[in-house]
C-alpha positions in Angstrom: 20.1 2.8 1.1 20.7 6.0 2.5 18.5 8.3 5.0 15.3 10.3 3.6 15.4 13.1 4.9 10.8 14.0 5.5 9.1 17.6 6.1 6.0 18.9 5.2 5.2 20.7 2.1 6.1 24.3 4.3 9.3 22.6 4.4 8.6 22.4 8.3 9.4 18.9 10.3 6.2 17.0 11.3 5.6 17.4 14.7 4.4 14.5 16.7 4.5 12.0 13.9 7.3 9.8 15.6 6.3 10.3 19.3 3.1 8.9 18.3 4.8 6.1 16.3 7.1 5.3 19.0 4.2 4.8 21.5 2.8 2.4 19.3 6.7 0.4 18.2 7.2 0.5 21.6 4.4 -1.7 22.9 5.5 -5.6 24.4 3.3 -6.8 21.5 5.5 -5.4 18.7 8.7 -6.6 20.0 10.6 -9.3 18.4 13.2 -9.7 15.2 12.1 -8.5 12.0 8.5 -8.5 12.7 9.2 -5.8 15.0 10.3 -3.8 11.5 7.1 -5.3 10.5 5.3 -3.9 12.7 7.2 0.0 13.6 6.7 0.1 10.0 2.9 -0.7 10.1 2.6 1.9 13.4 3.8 4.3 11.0 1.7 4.1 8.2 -1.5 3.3 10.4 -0.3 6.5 12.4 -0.7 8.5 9.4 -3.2 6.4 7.6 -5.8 6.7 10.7 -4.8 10.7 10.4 -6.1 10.7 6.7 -9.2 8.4 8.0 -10.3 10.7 10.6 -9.9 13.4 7.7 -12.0 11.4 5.7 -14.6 10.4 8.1 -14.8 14.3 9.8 -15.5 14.9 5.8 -18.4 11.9 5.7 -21.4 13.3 7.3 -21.0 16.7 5.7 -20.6 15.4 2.0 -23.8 13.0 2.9 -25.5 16.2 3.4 -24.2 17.8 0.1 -24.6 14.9 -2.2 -27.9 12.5 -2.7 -27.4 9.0 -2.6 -27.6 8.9 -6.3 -24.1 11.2 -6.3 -22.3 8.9 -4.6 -23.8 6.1 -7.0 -21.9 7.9 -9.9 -19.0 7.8 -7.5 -19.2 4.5 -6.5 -18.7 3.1 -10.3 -16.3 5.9 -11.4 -14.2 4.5 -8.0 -14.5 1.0 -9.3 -13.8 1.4 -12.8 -10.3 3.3 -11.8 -9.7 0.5 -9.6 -10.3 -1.8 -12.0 -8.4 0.0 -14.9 -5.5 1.3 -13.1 -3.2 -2.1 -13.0 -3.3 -1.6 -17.0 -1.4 1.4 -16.6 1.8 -0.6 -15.2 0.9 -4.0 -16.4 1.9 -4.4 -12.8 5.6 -4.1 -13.6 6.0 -1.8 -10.8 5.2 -4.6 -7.7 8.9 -5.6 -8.4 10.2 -2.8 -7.8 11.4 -3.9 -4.2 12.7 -7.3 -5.1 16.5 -6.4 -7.0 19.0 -6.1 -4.4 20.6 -2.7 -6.4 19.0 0.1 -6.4 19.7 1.4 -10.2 18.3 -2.3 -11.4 14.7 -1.1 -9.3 15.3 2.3 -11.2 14.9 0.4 -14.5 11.7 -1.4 -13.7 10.5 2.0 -12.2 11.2 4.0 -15.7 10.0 1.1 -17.6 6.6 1.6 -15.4 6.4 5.2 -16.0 7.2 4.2 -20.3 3.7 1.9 -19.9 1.6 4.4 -18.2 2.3 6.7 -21.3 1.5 3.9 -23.9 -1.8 2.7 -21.9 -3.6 6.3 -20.9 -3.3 7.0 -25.0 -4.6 3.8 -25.4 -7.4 3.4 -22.3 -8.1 7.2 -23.5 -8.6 6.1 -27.0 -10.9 2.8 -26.2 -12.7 5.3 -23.4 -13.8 7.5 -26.4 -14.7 5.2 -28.8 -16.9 2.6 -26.3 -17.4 4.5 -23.1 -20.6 5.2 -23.5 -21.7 2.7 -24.2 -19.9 0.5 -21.1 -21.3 3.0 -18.8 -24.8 2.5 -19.7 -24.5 -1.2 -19.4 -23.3 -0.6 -15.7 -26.2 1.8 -15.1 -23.8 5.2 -14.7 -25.1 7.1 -17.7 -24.6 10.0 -15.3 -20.9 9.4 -15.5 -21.0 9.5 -19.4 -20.2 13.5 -19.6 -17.2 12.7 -16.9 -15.5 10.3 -18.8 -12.6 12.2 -19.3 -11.8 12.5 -16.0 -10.6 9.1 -15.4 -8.2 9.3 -18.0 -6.7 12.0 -15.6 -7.6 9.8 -12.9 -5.9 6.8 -14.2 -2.9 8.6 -15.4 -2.7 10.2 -11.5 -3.3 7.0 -9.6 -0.4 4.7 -12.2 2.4 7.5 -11.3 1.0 7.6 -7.6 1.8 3.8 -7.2 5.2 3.7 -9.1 6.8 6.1 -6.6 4.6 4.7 -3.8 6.1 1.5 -4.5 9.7 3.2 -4.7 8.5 4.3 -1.1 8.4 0.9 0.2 11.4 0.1 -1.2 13.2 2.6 0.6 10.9 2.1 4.1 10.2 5.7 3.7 6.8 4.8 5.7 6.8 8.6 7.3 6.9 9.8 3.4 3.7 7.4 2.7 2.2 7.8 6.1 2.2 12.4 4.9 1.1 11.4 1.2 -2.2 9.7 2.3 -2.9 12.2 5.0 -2.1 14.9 2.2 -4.6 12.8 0.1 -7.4 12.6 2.0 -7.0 16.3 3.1 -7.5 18.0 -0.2 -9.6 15.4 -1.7 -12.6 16.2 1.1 -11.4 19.9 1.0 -12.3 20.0 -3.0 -15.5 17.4 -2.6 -16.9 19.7 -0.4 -15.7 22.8 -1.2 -17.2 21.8 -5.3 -20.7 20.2 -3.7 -21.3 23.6 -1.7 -20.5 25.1 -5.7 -23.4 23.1 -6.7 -21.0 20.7 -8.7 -22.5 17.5 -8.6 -21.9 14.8 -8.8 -18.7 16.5 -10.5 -17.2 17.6 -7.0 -17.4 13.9 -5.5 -15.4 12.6 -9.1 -13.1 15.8 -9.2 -12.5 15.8 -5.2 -11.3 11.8 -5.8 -8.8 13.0 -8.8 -6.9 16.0 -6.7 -6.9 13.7 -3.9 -4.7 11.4 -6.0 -2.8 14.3 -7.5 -2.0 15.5 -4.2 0.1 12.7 -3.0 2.1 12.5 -6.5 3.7 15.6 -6.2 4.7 15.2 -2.7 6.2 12.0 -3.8 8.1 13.3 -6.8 9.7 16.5 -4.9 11.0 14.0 -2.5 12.3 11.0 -4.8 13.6 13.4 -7.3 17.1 13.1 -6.0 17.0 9.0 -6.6 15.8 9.8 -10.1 18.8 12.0 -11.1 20.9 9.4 -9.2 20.4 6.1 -11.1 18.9 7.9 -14.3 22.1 7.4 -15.9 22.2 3.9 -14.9 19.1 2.9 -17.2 19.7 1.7 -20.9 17.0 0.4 -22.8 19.1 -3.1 -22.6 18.8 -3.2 -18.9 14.7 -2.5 -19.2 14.3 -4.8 -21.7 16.1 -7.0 -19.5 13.4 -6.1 -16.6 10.8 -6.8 -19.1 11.5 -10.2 -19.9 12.8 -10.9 -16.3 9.8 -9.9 -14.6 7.1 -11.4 -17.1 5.6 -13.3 -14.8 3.9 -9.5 -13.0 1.9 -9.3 -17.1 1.2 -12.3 -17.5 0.3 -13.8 -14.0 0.0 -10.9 -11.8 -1.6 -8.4 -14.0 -5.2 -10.4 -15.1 -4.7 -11.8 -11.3 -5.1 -8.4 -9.9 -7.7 -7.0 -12.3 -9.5 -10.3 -11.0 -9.0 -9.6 -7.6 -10.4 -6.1 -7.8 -13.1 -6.4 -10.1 -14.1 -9.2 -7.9 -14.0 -6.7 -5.1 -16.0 -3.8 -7.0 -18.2 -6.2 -8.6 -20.7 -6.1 -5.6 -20.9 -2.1 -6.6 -21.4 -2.6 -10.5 -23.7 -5.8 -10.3 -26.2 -3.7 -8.0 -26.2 -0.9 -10.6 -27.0 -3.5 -13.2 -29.6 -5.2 -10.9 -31.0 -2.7 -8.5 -31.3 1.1 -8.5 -29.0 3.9 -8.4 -30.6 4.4 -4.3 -29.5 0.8 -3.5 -25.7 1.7 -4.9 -25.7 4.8 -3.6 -26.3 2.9 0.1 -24.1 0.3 -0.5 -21.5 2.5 -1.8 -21.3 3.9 1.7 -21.3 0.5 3.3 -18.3 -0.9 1.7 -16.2 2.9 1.5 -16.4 2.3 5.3 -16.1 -1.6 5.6 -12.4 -0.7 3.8 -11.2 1.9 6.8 -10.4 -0.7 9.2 -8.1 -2.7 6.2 -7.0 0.6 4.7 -5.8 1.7 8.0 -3.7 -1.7 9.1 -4.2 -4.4 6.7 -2.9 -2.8 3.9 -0.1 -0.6 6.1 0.4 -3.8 7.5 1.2 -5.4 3.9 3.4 -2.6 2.9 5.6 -2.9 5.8 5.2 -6.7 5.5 6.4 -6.7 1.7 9.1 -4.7 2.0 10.2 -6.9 5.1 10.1 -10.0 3.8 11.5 -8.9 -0.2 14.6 -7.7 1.9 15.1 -11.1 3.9 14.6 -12.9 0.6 13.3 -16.0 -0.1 16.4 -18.0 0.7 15.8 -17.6 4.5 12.4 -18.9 4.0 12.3 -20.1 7.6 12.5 -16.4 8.8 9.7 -15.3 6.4 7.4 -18.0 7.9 8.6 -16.4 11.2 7.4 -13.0 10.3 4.3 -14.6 8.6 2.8 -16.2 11.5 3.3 -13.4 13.4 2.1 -10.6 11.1 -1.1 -12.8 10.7 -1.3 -13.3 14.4 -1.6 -9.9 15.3 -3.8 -8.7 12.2 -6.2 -11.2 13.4 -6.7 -9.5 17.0 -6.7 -5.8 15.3 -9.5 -7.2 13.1 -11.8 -8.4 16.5 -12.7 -4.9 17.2 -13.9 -3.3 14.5 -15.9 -6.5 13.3 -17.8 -6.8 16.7 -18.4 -2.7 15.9 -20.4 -2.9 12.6 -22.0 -6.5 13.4 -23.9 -4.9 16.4 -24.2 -1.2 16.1 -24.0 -1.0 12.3 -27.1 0.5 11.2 -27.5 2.3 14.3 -24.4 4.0 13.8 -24.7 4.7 10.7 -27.8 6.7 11.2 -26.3 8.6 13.9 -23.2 9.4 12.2 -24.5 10.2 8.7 -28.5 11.2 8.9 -31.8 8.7 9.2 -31.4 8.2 5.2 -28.3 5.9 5.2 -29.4 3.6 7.7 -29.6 1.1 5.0 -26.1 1.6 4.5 -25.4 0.9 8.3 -27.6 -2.0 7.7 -25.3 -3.4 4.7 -21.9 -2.5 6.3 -23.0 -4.9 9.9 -23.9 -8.4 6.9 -21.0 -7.6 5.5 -18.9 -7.2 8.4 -18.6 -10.8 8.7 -15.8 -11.0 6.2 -13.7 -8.6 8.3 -11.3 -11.4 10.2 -10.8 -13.5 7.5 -9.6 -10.7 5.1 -7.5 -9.1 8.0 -5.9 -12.7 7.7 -5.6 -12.9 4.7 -3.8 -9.4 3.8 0.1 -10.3 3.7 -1.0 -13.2 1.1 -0.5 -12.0 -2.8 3.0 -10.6 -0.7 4.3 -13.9 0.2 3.6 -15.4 -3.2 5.7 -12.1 -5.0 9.1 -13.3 -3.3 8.1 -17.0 -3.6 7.2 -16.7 -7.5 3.7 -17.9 -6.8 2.3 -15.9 -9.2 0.1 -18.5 -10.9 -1.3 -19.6 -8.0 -2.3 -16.2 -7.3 -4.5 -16.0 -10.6 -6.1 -19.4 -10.0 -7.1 -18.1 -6.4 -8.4 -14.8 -7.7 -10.1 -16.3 -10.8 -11.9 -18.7 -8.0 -13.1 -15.7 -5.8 -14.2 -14.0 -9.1 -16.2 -16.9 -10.1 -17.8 -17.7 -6.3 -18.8 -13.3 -6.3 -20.5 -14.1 -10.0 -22.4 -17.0 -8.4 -23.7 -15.2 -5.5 -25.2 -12.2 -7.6 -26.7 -14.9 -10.4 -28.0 -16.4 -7.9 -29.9 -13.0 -6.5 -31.0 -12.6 -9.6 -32.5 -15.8 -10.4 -34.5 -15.7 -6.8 -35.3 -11.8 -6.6 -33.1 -11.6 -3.4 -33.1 -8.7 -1.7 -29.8 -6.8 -1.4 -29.3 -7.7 2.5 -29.7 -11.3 1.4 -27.2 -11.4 -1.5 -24.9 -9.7 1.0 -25.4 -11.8 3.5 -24.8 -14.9 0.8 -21.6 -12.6 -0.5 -20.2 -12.4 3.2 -20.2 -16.2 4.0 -18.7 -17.1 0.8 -15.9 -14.4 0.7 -15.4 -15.5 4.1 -14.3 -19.2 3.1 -12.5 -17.7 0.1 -10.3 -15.7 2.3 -9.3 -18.2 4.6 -8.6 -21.5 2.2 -6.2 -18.9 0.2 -4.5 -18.4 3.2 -4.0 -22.0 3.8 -3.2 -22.6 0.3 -0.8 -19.5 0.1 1.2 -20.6 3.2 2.2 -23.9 2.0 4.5 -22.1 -0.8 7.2 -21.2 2.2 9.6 -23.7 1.9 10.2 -25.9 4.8 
């Protein structure tokens, strides 16, 4: 693989990025075989992932002063549906992308991506317009019903976003992801608030989240664009059909298991639209967009790194993957101690301070839910490990068993009248024992 050359969008080297990474790599801690690549990669990415957080969170308290609780409501489901929706766009065929050793047999899976995410935004566009309507108002987000439109844009930003970011990976350009997500988070809260001082709501939260997306794509494209022209020329439509039967497994395992896995993790969102009120999402909308920053910022850097790690060792050194493994998961867990303690104690407190009296609930919400925290920090490098081990049944059985357990505990609200910090609190404990028997289960795949 040869050396990616990084700058900013001025065409200016980034200052300070690699001292700061450095300091972190060079700690006793991080030291050790390839989880040391492991884990310089994660300093990276956390380096510039906690750079696009602080963006994000500077951005918090003024857009909770622009936009009701009811705006970020509308944003909350328009969020979870393009979660939801945007593994159609690839059917997933792009999480491969670092497993071939050659570099112009990845190039295939990555044009046969791009080919899919044409074919599904006509289609998703089509279905959107004939039935969205009507599957927004059974979610409670008529209010996104005049927006529709824009996640068609959004999906067809996000599926491009995560072909080259997974081209990225498989490259280790983590400097080039760590700039993309700071890029990100920089002109989405720029546009958010920039459109909510307009008087554009709740269209500034929904348009700020699109450019935000768009942002990172073209920084990604201007600097992959030299790998494109490269192995271009090496794709026929023999090798991608090739890919496309080679890689089946990503459709017809990965593909339902991650929709599974994210509605599961969205469905907390879209059940209390359907059950409570528009305040009550609004609140916990807040609670769970910060209850991710811990994992956004080293769980899933952390998983990246990991991936691209272990898909290079490959899984006929399976003793050195478990070696990584342990260690990875070691390490997450003690990053995971700290913020957990955080929002168990001070939650709503915090949350008061930092955002104004009326999203204590939220602060309330995010300290039950913390509970989850280590266990998912755990659990991070698992859907990884079962990629290079072709576990990718096992992975849909574990998803469709979280999905089912985060169906029971709503039904179960419903059928009491819980409150929303009792369902949560049910939610927490359950997820909790999810996370850590698929960790157990996952682990046995590594052959011994």
């Amino acid at each position: 693989m040869h050396t990616v050359m990084h700058r900013s969008q001025g065409g200016v080297p980034v200052p300070g990025l690699g001292f700061m990474v450095k300091r972190i790599a060079a700690r006793q801690w991080l030291a050790g075989g390839s989880s040391a690549k492991v884990f310089k990669g994660m300093a990276t990415l956390a380096v510039g992932n906690g750079l696009a957080r602080i963006v994000g969170l500077a951005a918090i308290p003024i857009l909770t002063r622009i936009y009701s609780p009811e705006h970020f409501g509308v944003l909350s489901v328009f969020t979870a549906l393009l979660l939801i929706l945007t593994p159609l766009m690839t059917l997933r065929y792009e999480l491969a992308v670092p497993l071939p050793r050659r570099d112009s047999t990845a190039m295939a899976l990555m044009v046969l991506s791009a080919s899919l995410i044409a074919v599904m935004a006509l289609v998703l566009g089509t279905l959107l317009w004939l039935a969205g309507p009507t599957v927004l108002s059974l979610v409670s987000a008529q209010a996104l019903i005049p927006y529709s439109w824009m996640l068609v844009i959004a999906l067809i930003s996000a599926g491009v976003y995560e072909v080259l970011l997974i081209w990225a990976v498989r490259r280790r350009a983590y400097p080039a992801i760590a700039r993309t997500q700071l890029q990100q988070s920089a002109v989405g809260s720029i546009a958010k608030i920039a459109l909510g001082v307009m008087g554009m709501k709740p269209l500034g939260l929904l348009a700020g989240q699109v450019l935000g997306a768009g942002a990172g794509t073209m920084s990604l494209l201007r600097l992959f664009g030299a790998d494109v022209r490269q192995y271009w020329r090496h794709v026929t439509r023999r090798r991608a059909w090739f890919m496309l039967r080679h890689y089946s497994s990503f459709p017809t395992y990965r593909l339902p298991s991650q929709l599974l896995q994210i509605f599961s993790s969205q469905a907390p969102l879209l059940l209390t639209a359907a059950l409570y009120d528009a305040q009550t999402t609004g609140q916990l909308g807040l609670a769970m967009m910060t209850l991710a920053l811990p994992m956004n910022l080293l769980g899933h850097s952390t998983s990246k790194a990991y991936y691209a790690e272990i898909a290079s060792i490959g899984r006929k050194r399976p003793a050195d993957i478990r070696n990584v493994t342990h260690a990875v998961i070691k390490r997450l867990l003690l990053l995971a101690i700290a913020p957990t303690l955080i929002l168990l104690v001070f939650g709503e407190a915090l949350f008061a301070l930092a955002f104004g009296a009326q999203w204590a609930q939220a602060g309330e919400l995010a300290s039950v839910m913390a509970i989850y925290l280590l266990f998912q920090f755990m659990h991070a490098p698992a859907s990884h490990l079962l990629s290079v081990f072709e576990g990718q049944r096992l992975l849909l059985m574990l998803n469709v068993q979280r999905t089912v357990l985060t169906l029971g505990c709503f039904a179960v609200a419903h059928l009491l009248s819980l409150s929303i910090t009792a369902v949560l609190v049910l939610y927490a404990l359950v997820l909790s024992a999810h996370y850590l028997f698929s960790l157990l289960v996952t682990l046995r795949v590594i052959p011994r």
